[in-house]
C-alpha positions in Angstrom: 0.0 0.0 0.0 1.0 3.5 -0.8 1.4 5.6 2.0 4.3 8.4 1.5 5.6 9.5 -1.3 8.7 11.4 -2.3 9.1 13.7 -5.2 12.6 13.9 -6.8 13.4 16.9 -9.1 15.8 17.5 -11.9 16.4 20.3 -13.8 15.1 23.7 -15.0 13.2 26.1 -12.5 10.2 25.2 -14.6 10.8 21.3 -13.1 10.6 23.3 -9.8 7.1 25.0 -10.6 5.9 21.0 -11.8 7.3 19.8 -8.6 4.9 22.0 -6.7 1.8 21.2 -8.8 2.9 17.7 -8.5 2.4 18.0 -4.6 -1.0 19.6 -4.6 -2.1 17.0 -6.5 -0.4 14.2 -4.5 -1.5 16.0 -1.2 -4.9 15.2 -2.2 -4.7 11.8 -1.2 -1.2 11.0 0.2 1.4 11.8 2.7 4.8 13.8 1.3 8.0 12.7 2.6 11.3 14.7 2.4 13.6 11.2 3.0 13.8 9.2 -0.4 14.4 6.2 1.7 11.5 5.7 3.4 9.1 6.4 0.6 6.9 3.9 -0.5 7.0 5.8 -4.4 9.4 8.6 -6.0 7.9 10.4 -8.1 10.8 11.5 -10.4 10.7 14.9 -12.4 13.2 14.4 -14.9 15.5 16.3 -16.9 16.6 15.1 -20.7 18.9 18.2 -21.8 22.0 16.2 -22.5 22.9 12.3 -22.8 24.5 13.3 -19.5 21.7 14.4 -18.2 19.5 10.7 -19.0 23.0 9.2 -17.4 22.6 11.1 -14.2 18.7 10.1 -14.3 20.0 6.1 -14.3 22.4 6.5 -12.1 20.0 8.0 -8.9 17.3 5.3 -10.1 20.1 2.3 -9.4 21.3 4.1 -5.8 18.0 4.9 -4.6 16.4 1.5 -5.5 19.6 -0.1 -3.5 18.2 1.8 -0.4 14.8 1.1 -0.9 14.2 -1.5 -2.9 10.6 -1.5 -2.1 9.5 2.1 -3.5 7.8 2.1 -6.9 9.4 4.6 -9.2 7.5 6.6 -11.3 8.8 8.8 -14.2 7.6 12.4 -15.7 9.1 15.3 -17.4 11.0 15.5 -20.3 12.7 12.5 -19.9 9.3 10.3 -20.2 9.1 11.4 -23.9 12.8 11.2 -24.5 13.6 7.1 -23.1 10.7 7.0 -20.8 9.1 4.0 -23.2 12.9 2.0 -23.2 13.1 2.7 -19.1 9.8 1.3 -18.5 9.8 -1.7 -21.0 13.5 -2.4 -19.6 11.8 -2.3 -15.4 14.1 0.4 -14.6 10.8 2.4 -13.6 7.5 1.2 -13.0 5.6 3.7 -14.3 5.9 6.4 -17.0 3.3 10.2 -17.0 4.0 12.7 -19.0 3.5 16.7 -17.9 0.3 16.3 -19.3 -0.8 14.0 -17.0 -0.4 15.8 -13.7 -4.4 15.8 -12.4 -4.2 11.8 -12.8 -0.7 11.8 -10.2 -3.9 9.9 -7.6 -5.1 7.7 -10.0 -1.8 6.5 -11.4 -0.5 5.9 -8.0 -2.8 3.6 -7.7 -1.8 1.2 -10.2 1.2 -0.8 -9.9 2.5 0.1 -13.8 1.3 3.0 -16.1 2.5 4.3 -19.2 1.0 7.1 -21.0 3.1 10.3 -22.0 0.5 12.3 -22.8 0.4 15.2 -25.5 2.6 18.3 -26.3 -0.4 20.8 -26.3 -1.6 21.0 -22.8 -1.8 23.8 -20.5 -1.4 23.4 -16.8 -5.5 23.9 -15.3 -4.2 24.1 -11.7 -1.9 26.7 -10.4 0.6 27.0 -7.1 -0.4 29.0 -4.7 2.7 28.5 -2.7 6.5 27.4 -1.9 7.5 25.0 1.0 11.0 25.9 1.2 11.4 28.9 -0.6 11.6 32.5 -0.4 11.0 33.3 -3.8 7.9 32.2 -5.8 8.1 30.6 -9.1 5.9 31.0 -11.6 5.4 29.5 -15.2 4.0 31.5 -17.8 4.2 29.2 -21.1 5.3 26.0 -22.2 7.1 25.1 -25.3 9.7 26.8 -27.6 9.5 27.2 -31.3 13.2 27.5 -31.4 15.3 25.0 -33.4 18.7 25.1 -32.2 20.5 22.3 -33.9 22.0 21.2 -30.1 18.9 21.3 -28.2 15.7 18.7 -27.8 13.5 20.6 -26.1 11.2 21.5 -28.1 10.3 17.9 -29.1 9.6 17.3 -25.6 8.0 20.0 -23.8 6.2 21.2 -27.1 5.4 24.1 -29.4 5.2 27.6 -27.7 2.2 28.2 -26.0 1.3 30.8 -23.0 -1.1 30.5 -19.6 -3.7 33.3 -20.0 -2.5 36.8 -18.2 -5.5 36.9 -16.0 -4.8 33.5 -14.6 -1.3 34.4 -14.1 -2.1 37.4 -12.3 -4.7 36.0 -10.3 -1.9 33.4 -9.5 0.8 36.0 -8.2 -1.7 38.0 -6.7 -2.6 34.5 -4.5 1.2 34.1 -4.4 1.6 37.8 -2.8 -1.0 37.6 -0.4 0.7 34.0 1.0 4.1 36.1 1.5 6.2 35.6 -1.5 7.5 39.6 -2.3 9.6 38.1 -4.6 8.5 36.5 -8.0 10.3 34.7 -10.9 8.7 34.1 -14.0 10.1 31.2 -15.6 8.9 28.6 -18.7 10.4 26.5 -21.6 11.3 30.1 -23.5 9.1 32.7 -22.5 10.1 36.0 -24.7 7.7 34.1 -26.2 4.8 34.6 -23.9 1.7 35.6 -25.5 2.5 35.3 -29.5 -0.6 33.0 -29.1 -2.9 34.6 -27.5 -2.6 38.2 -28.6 -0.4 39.7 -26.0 3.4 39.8 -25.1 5.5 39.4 -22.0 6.2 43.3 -21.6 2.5 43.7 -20.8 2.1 40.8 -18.4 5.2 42.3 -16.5 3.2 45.7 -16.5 0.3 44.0 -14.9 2.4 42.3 -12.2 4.1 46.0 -11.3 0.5 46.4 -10.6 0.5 44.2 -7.7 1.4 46.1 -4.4 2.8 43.3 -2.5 5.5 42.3 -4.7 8.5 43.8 -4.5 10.7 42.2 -7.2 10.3 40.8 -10.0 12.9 38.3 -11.4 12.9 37.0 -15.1 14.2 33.7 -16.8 16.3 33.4 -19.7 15.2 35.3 -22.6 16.6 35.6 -26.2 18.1 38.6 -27.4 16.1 39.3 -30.2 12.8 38.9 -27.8 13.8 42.1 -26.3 11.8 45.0 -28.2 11.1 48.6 -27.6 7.8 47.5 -25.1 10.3 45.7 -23.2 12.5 48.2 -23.1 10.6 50.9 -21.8 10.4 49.0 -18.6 13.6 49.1 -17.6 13.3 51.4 -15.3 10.8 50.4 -13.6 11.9 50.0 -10.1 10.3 46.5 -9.3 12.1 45.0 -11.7 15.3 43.5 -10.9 18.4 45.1 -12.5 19.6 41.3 -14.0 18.6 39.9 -17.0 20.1 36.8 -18.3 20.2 36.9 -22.2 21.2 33.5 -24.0 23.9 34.2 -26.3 25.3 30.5 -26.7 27.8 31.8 -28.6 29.7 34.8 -30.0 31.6 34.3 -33.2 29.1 34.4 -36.0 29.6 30.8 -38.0 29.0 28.9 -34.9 25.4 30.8 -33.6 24.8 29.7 -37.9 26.1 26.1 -37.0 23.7 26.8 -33.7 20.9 27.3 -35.7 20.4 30.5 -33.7 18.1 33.6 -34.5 20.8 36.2 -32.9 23.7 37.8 -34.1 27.2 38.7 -32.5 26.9 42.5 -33.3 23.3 42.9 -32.8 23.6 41.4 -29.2 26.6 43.3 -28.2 24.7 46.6 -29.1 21.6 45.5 -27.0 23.9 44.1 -23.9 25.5 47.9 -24.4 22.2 49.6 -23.8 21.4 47.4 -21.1 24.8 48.1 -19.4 24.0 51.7 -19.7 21.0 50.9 -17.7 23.2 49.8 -14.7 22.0 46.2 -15.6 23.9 42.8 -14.3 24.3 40.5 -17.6 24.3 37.5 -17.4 24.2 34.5 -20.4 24.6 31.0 -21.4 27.7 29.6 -23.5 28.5 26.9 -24.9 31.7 25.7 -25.2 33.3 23.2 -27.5 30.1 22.9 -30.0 30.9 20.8 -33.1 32.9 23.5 -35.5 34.2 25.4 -32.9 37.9 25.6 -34.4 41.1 27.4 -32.8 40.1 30.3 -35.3 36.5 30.6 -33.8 37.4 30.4 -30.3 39.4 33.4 -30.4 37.4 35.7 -32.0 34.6 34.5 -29.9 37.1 35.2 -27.0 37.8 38.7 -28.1 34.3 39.6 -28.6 33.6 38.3 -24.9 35.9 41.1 -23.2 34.0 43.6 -25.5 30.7 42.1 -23.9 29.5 44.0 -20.4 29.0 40.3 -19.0 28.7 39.6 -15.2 27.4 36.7 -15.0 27.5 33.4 -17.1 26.0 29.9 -17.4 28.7 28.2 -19.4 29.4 24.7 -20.0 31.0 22.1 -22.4 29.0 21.2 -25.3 27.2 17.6 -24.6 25.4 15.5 -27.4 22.3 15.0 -27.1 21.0 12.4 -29.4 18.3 12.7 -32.0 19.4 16.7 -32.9 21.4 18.0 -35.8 24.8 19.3 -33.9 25.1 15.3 -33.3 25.6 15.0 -37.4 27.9 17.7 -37.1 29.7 16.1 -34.7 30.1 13.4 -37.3 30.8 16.2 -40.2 33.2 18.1 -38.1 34.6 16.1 -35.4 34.8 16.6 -31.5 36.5 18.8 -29.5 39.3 17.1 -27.6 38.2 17.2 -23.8 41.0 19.1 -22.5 41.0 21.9 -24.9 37.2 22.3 -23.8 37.9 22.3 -20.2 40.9 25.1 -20.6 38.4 27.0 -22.9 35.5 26.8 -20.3 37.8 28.2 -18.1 39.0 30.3 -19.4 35.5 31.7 -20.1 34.4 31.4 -16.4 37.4 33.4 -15.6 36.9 36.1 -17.6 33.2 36.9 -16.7 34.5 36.7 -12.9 36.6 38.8 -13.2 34.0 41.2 -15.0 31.7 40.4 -12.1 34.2 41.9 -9.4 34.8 44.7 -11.4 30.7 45.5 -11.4 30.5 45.0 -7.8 32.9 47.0 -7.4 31.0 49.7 -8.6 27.6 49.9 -7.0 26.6 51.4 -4.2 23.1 50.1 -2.1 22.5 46.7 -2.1 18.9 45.3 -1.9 18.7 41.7 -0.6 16.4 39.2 0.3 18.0 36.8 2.9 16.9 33.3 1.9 19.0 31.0 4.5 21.1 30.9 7.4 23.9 28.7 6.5 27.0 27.8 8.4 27.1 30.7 10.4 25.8 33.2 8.0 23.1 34.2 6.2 22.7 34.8 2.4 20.4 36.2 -0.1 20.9 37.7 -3.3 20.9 41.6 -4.3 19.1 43.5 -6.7 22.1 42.6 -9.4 21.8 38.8 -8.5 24.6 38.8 -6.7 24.8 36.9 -3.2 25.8 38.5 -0.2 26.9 36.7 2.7 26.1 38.3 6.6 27.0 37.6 9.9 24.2 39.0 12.7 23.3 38.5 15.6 19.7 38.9 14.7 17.6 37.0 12.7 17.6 38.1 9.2 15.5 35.1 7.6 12.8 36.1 4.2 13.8 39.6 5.6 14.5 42.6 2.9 17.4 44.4 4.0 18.9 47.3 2.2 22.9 47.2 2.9 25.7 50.2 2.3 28.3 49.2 3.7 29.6 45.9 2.6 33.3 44.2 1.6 33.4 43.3 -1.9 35.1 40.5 -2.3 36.3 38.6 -5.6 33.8 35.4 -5.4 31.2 37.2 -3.1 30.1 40.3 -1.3 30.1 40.0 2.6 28.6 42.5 5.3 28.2 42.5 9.3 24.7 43.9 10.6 24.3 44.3 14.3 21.2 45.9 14.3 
């Protein structure tokens, strides 16, 4: 018999906002537990990005099932419509939901074996109205992308682009707001691309949230650079918003963002990161490193455009196959990138942008932080420039907003003392 159950998440902060409705929907009928070993099913939320990423999947199945060889294991996100047919048919899991599928969670558990991922053109009917252990709310405003980046397989598994309607979503944060969460991050498969199908845009869903008095900041996702129009841009002063946005470049040398399959372009994007910079805006991108193509040649001009870029912050990684998308036939076209060369590139990279980062902080003045943890001795949160901040005081600063002047600035993180 089913008693407790234990929800395992992987991934994207949209996985995080599936977790949640995953819960309510549990909670209906069974007990949560927050120790994987005692559960009698994990429900797994799954990640399928990379090959590495469907590894990492196997490889927690095969531990936790040597801990608790009882629990049933039952698989959803994008990894059910990637291998969730060969993990099921193989017994590595029991059962197999996709997203779609969430309002059945009762049902399915249930039944000792399931399998039924569902479609691609579903919207999410229920909502979360709030965060067990978090200070910041997360909230999804689409699904989908109708990108088609030759590295990435999203798109076949979460979908085409489609949006939640604004007043849901605002009725959503407003629940969201009155429950205590100040802070709110929009988040979604791609969502620059919020409202192309239903007659709106995401510039005048962020107007409506600005609306609502009990948020005090609103965080955004990754966005593409050429999402970012003149609506958008007359928000950016706008004091609620938060003074980072995190643009996906993937690349900067021109051939490879064509190899990429990308819809930006190096010179473009360092104009608009220019603007932004003007703004007093932390940057912040993704990159990756060692894509099929990327020659000696293309490194270094990507390199040199990168010190022109006003970066400060940087999600970069080392390219990883992920089968059933183009850039793996490049791979075949135009060979690998030796590992090591990759890792002294990525760091290369990494390097740079920190140093960049320093240099920013450096520069401001009043920091605005919410404290989300205490945490070996001090307590952290991140400023207005998503920066974290470490404090030591002797009072309890916990989901508090505290606005800080006089702080060390130090080369990985800032650091303060508050007494009173």
């Amino acid at each position: 018999m089913i008693v407790k159950i234990y929800i395992k998440t992987f991934g994207c902060r949209t996985n995080i906002y599936d977790s949640e409705l995953i819960k309510n929907y549990v909670k209906e009928e069974y007990s949560l537990t927050q120790n994987e070993n005692e559960a009698d099913a994990i429900i797994i939320n799954s990640c399928t990005v990379t090959n590495n990423a469907d590894v990492g999947l196997k490889q927690y199945i095969s531990s936790t099932k040597k801990k608790n060889p009882k629990a049933r294991f039952i698989l959803t996100g994008c990894a059910a419509n990637s291998i969730g047919e060969k993990l099921y048919k193989n017994n590595i899991v029991d059962s197999v939901f996709g997203a779609s599928l969430k309002q059945q969670i009762p049902s399915i558990l249930k039944t000792k074996k399931f399998f039924d991922v569902g479609n691609l053109n579903f919207i999410d009917e229920k909502v979360v109205s709030s965060y067990e252990q978090h200070t910041k709310a997360f909230v999804k405003i689409q699904e989908g992308c109708d990108f088609n980046c030759s590295y990435c397989i999203i798109p076949s598994v979460r979908g085409r682009a489609r949006s939640i309607e604004l007043d849901k979503l605002i009725n959503e944060i407003k629940t969201l707001s009155k429950n205590g969460f100040s802070e709110i991050v929009l988040t979604g498969t791609n969502i620059g691309s919020y409202g192309k199908d239903i007659n709106t845009n995401l510039a005048k869903l962020i107007k409506e949230i600005f609306k609502i008095n009990n948020v005090k900041r609103l965080r955004l996702g990754s966005i593409e650079p050429v999402q970012i129009n003149d609506e958008f841009k007359e928000l950016l002063d706008e004091e609620k918003l938060e003074r980072h946005l995190h643009i996906a470049l993937q690349h900067t040398n021109e051939q490879m963002l064509k190899l990429m399959q990308r819809r930006n372009t190096a010179l473009k994007d360092l104009k608009l990161f220019e603007f932004l910079a003007s703004k007093n805006y932390a940057l912040g991108t993704d990159f990756i490193v060692a894509h099929p193509g990327e020659s000696e040649e293309i490194w270094q001009d990507a390199i040199n455009k990168i010190y022109d870029f006003p970066l400060t912050h940087i999600h970069a990684f080392i390219y990883s196959k992920r089968d059933g998308t183009k850039s793996v036939e490049l791979a075949k076209q135009l060979g690998e990138i030796p590992k090591e060369i990759a890792k002294q590139r990525l760091k290369q990279l990494r390097q740079i942008i920190a140093d960049k980062n320093y240099e920013f902080r450096k520069k401001q003045k009043q920091l605005e932080v919410l404290i989300e943890q205490k945490k070996d001795s001090y307590y952290t949160g991140y400023d207005q420039f998503f920066n974290l901040i470490k404090i030591k005081s002797t009072i309890n600063l916990e989901k508090k907003w505290l606005k800080i002047n006089d702080y060390e600035v130090g080369l990985e993180t800032n650091s303060a003392i508050i007494k009173k």
